[in-house]
N, C-alpha and C positions, 0 to 999 in steps of 0.2 A: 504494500500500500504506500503511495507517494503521496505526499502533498507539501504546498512550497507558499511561502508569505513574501510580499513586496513591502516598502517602504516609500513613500512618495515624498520625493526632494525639489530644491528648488527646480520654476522651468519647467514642468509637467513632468521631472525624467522621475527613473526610478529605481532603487535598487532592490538586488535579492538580500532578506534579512533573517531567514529562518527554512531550515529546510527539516523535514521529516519524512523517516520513511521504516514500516514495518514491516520484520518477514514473519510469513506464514509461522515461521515457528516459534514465534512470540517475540524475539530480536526485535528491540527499537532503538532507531535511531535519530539523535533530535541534534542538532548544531545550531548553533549562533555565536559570535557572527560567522559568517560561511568565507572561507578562504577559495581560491582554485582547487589547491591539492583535493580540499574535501569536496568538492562538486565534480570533480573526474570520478572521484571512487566513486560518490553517487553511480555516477551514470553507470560505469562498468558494473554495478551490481545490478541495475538498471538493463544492462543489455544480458546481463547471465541470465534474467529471471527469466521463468517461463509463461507468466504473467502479470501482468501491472493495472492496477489497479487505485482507481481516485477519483475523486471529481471536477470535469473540465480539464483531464490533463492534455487529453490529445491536444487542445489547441491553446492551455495557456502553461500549465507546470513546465510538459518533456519538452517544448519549444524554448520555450525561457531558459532552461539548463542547456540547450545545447548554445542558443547565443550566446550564454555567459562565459560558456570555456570557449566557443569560437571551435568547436567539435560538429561533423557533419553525420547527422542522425540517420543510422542504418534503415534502411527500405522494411527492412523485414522485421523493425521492430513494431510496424503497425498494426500487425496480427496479435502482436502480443497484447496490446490495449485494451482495457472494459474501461470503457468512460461509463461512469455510475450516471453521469448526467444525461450522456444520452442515452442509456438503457434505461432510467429511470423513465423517462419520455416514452422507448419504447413498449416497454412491459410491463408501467405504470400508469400508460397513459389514461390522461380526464383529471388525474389529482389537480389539490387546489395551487401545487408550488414542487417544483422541480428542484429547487435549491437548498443547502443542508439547512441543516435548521439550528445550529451552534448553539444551542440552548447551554452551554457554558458558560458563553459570555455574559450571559445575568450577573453570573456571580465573579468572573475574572474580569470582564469588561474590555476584554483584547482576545484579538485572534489565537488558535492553539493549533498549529500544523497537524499534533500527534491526535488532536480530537479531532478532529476533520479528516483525519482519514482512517480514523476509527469508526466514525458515524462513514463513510465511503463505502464499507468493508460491510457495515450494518447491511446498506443497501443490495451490495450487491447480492449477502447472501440471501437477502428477501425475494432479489432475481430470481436466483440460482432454486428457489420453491416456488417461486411460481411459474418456471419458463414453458412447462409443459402446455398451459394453457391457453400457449398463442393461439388462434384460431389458424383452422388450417390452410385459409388463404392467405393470411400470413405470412406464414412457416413457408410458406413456398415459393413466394414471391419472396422472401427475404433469401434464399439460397440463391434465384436466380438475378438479383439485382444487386446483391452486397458484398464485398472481399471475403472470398472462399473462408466457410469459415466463424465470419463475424457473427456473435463476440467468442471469440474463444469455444468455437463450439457449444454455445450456451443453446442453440434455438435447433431442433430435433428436425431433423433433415426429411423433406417432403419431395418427392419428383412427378407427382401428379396432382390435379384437383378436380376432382367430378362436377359434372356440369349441376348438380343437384345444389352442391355448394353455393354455387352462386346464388340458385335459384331461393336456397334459403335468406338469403343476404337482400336480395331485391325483395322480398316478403317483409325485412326488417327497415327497409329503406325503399319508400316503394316510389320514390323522388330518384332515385339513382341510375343512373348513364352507365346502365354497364359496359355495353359496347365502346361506348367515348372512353372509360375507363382503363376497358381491356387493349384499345388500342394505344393508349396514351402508356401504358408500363410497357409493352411490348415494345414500343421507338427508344426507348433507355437503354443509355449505353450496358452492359452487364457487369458484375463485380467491381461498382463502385459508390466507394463510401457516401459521395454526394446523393444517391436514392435513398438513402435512410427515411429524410422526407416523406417518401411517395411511402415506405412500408409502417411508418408511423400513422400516414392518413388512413391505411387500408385498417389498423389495428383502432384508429379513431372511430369508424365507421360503427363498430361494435358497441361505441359508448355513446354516438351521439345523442340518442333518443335519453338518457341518463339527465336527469333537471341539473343537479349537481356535479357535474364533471365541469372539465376546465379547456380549455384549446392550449397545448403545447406553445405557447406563446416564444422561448427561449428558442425552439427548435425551428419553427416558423422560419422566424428572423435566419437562424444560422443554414436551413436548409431549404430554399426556396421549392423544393420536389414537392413538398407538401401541398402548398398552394397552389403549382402547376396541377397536380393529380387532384385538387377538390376541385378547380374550375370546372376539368373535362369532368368529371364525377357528375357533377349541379352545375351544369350550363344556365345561368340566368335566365330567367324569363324577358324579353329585349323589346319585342314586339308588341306592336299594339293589340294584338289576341288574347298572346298569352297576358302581357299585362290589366288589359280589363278583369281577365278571369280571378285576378289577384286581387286589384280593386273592390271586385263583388265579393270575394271572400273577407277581403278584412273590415269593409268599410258599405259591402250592402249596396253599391251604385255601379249601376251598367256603364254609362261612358265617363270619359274624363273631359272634364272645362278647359276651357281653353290656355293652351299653352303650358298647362300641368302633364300631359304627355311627353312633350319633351325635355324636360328639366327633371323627371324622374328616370327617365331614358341616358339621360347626358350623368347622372350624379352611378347609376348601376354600371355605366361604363367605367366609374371612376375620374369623369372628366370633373374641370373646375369651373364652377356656374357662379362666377364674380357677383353680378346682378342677375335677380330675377323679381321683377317689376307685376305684382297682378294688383286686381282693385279686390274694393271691401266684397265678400262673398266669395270671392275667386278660387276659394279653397287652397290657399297659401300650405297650410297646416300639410297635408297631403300630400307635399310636395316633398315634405324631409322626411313626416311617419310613414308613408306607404315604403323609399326605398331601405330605411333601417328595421320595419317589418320583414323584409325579402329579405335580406340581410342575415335575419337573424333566424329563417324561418331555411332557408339554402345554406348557412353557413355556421350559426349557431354565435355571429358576428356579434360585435359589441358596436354599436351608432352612439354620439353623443353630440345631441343638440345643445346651443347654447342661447339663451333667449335674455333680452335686456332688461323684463321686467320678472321677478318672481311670482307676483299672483298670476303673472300670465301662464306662466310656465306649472303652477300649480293647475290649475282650468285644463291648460292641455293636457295633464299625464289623468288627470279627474274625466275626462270628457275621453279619454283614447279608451282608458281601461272600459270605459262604459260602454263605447260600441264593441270593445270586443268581445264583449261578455252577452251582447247583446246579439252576436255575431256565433255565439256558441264559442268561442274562443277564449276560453279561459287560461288556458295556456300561458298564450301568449300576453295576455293582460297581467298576469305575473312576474312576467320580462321588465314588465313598464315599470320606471320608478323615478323618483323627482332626489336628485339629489340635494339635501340643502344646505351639507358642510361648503358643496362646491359649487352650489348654486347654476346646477347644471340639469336640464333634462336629460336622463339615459332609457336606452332601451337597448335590452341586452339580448 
């Protein structure tokens, strides 16, 4: 188990201030301050082990150590890698937070390298009992799209999936683009680490209908696969068809007013709508609830409007929950909430 502390100096630079590292067979070892000589042996113990283990090492501890000695980091230590962070993502995914939870610091009120990768170690063995239960779409897109292997042999080796599989899958999801799906993992390069992404979505898929789960937010960001595979997954509704038919479900009205078709249209593309100018009745309101309803109803997304006056904004989340309740949509009337620490309308 690795884990490593920085120090932040003048100038935004930084140094290394603490390094920690335990072996399986109860060996720890903790240094401060850290010289070179002691950051070589790291690593050489580092390259003997037959696996490593920590949180966020792949892309911020074993990087860091090799810049510091100016050392050029073997190929094939990749395999050797379980980033607890991203396994936690994988075969934890929906929890409400990815990141250790250092509940030491309460009482030390400073970072502990040796408890951080004690709690690391925690994780991974919570992995290492649950990994059987990937699903088996998973398990098998994760052989065919991740470094032979990955993690350390932790995920039970699949070479087929029956068409039934699926079929259970679109029963759980019955919004879902299989096809768009199936062809969209199929154009991915093979055995590489950057689809992690797309096998975290597919494991997502399993939790989304869960009120309580969380979207991998940390992984999101770091692996764009994700979000490529939800697009093709939940193709937005774009069109004026499909969009009316969303209208009438959330909001009970066959067409839309004027000029509200295309500014709902322009914000789902994700374009930016500087001004949009209507008069009194024009159903303004509609134009930001209908696309963070879709939003949240394809994506399981977070919208957050931001309005200048508060009671206005109290009315609005008063009056949205109403129709949706009114709409048989309680659900999503649940989503709604008026924040008023931040004085922000959300819908989640």
């Amino acid at each position: 188990m690795l884990d490593i502390e920085r120090q932040k100096l003048e100038n935004n630079k930084w140094k290394l201030s603490e390094i920690a590292l335990i072996h399986t067979g109860g060996e720890e070892y903790h240094q401060r301050p850290i010289t070179l000589t002691t950051l070589n042996r790291v690593l050489d113990r580092i390259e003997e082990a037959e696996i490593i283990v920590g949180h966020n090492i792949r892309r911020h501890d074993i990087p860091k150590l090799y810049k510091y000695t100016k050392r050029k980091q073997p190929p094939e230590l990749a395999a050797k890698i379980c980033d607890t962070l991203e396994l936690s993502c994988l075969f934890l995914v929906g929890q409400p937070q990815h990141k250790l939870n250092k509940l030491y610091r309460k009482e030390l009120g400073l970072n502990d390298p040796l408890e951080d990768a004690r709690e690391s170690y925690a994780i991974y063995k919570k992995i290492c009992e649950s990994h059987s239960s990937l699903p088996l779409i998973v398990r098998y897109w994760a052989w065919e799209l991740l470094p032979d292997g990955y993690p350390c042999n932790l995920i039970p080796r699949l070479s087929y999936v029956e068409e039934i599989t699926w079929e259970k899958l679109q029963k759980r999801q019955p919004m879902l683009d299989i096809p768009g799906l199936q062809s969209y993992l199929n154009g991915l390069p093979r055995h590489n680490i950057k689809n992690l992404g797309a096998i975290v979505f597919l494991n997502w898929l399993y939790q989304f209908n869960e009120s309580e789960v969380r979207r991998p937010n940390w992984l999101e960001c770091k692996f764009p696969s994700f979000g490529e595979a939800e697009k093709n997954a939940f193709p937005l509704p774009l069109d004026e068809v499909k969009l009316s038919k969303e209208l009438k479900q959330f909001f009970g009205f066959e067409t839309f007013k004027t000029h509200q078709l295309e500014i709902v249209q322009a914000l789902l593309k994700g374009k930016t709508v500087p001004l949009g100018i209507l008069p009194t009745g024009g159903g303004k309101s509609i134009i930001f609830q209908l696309p963070a309803l879709i939003f949240s109803k394809y994506y399981r997304g977070l919208s957050i409007i931001v309005s200048p006056l508060q009671a206005l904004m109290a009315d609005q989340v008063q009056n949205l929950k109403e129709k949706l309740k009114n709409q048989q949509l309680s659900e999503y009337a649940e989503r709604v909430e008026l924040s008023k620490s931040w004085r922000k309308f959300i819908t989640m």
